[in-house]
C-alpha positions in Angstrom: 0.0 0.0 0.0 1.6 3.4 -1.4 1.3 6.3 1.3 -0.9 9.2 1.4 2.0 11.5 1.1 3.2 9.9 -1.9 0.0 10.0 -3.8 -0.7 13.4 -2.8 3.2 14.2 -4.2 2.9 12.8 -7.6 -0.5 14.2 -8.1 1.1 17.8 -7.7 3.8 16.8 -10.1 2.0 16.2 -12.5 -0.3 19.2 -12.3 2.8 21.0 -11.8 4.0 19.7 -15.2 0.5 19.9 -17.0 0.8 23.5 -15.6 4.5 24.2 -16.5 4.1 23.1 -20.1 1.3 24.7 -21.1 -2.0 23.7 -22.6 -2.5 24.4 -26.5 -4.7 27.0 -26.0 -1.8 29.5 -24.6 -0.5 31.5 -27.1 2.8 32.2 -27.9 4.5 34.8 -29.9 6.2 32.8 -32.8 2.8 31.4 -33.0 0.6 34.5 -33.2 3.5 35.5 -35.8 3.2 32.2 -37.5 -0.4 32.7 -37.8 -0.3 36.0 -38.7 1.7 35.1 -42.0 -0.2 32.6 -43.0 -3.0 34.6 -43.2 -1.4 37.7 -45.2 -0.1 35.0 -47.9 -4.2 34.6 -48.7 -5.1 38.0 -47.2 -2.9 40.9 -49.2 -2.6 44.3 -46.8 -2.4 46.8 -49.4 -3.3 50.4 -51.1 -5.2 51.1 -54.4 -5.9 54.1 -56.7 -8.2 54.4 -59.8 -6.0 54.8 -62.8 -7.8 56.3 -66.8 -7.2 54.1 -69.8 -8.2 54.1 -72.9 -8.3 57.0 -74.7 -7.7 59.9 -72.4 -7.1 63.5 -73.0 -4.1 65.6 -71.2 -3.2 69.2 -70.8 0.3 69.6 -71.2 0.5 72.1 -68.5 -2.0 71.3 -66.1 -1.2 67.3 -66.2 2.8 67.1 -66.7 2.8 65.4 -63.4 0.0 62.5 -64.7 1.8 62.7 -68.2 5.4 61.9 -66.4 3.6 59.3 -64.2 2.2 57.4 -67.4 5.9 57.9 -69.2 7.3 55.9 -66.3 4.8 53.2 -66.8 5.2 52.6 -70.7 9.5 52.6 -69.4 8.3 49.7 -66.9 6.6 47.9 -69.5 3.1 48.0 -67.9 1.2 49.9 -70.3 1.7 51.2 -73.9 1.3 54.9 -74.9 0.1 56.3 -78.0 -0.2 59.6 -78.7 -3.2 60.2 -81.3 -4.0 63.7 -81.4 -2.3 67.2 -80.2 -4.6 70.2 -79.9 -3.1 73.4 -79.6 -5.0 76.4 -78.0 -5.5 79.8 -79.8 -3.5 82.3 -78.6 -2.4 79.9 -75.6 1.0 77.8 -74.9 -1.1 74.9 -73.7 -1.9 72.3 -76.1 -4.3 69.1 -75.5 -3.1 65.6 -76.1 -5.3 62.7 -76.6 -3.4 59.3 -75.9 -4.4 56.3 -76.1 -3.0 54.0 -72.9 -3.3 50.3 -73.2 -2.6 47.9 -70.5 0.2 45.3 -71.0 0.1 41.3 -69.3 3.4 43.1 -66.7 0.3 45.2 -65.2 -1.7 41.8 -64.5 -0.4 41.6 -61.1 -1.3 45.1 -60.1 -4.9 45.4 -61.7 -7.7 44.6 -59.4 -10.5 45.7 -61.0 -11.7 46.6 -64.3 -14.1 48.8 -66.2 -14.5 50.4 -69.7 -12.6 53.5 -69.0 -10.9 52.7 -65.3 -8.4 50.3 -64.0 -7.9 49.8 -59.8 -4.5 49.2 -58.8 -2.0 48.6 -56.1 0.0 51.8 -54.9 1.4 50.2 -51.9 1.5 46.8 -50.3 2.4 45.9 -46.9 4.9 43.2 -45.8 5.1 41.7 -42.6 7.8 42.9 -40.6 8.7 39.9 -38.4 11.9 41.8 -37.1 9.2 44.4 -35.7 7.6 41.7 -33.1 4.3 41.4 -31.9 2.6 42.1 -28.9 0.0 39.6 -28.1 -2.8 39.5 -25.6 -5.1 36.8 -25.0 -8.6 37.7 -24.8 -10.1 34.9 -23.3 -9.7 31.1 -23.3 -9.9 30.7 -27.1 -9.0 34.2 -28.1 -6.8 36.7 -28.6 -5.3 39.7 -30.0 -1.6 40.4 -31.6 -0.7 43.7 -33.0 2.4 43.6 -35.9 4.1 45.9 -37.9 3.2 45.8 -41.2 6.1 48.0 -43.9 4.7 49.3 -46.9 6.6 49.0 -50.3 5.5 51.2 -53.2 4.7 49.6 -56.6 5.2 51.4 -59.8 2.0 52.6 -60.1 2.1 54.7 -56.8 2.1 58.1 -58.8 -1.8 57.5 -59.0 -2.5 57.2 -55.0 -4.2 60.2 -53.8 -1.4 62.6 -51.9 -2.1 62.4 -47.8 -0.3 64.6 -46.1 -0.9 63.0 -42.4 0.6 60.0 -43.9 4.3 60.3 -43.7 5.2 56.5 -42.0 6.8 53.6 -44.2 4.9 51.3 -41.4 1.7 50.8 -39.8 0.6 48.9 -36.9 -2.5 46.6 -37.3 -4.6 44.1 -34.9 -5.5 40.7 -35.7 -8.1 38.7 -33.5 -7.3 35.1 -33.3 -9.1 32.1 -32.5 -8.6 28.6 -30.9 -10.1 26.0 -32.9 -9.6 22.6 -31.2 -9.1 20.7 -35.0 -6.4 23.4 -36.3 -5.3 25.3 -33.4 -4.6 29.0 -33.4 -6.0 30.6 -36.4 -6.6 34.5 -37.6 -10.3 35.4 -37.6 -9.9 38.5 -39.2 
């Protein structure tokens, strides 16, 4: 017959090692960041801009700065420029250009939507920086929270995003919730 005391000692043992290891549904940071990238391979962070193709008219005074911006694009191979008619003012130095911009198969990759006249790009897309850490709070049981820095990287047609002046960072800081699920474990809920 085993003693009391010895029963009572490897019961705490073990608790104490069920309690020292952890149970799966603490959350660590490698695995919030773990997660976290998973979910931005299927999930893209980035920024978009409406872009004109098609035949589209420019001042050359007024729109030097679009003009240039379409110039660089035709260099990168994203789109083909055509000049098809030059209108010059009476009695003015400004003259009217229509062009004709066609998108090329490079753009492909940028071009999320698509109308007659209009084209939705990426400006910017966000990376995750897994240098930057992540500060992670559990929520509950079978939830919590990590915030990560996410760097942003321009893409060649960022000349077309809309100029913000309060937004001067090469980062931003962003909050996933996450979710226990007993079959898959941690996962990113949104």
């Amino acid at each position: 017959m085993v003693p009391i005391y010895y029963r009572y000692t490897s019961l705490l043992f073990i608790a104490f090692l069920w309690a020292a290891c952890g149970h799966e549904k603490s959350i660590s940071d490698r695995v919030a960041l773990g997660e976290i990238a998973h979910y931005i391979e299927s999930n893209p962070v980035y920024e978009t801009a409406e872009m004109d193709y098609g035949e589209i008219k420019l001042s050359q005074r007024s729109d030097t700065d679009l003009l240039a911006a379409y110039e660089r694009l035709e260099k990168g191979g994203y789109i083909t420029l055509e000049r098809l008619k030059e209108r010059k003012k009476f009695l003015s130095k400004d003259s009217t250009f229509v062009y004709l911009v066609k998108l090329t198969d490079m753009s492909i990759p940028f071009v999320l939507q698509k109308t007659d006249k209009k084209v939705t790009v990426k400006t910017f897309e966000y990376t995750l920086d897994e240098d930057g850490g992540v500060l992670v709070e559990q929520t509950g049981k079978n939830r919590a929270k990590a915030t990560v820095t996410l760097r942003k990287a321009e893409t060649d047609f960022a000349d077309f995003a809309k100029k913000d002046p309060d937004n001067n960072a090469s980062f931003t800081k962003k909050t996933y919730s996450l979710r226990f699920n007993g079959d898959a474990g941690w996962e990113v809920t949104k």
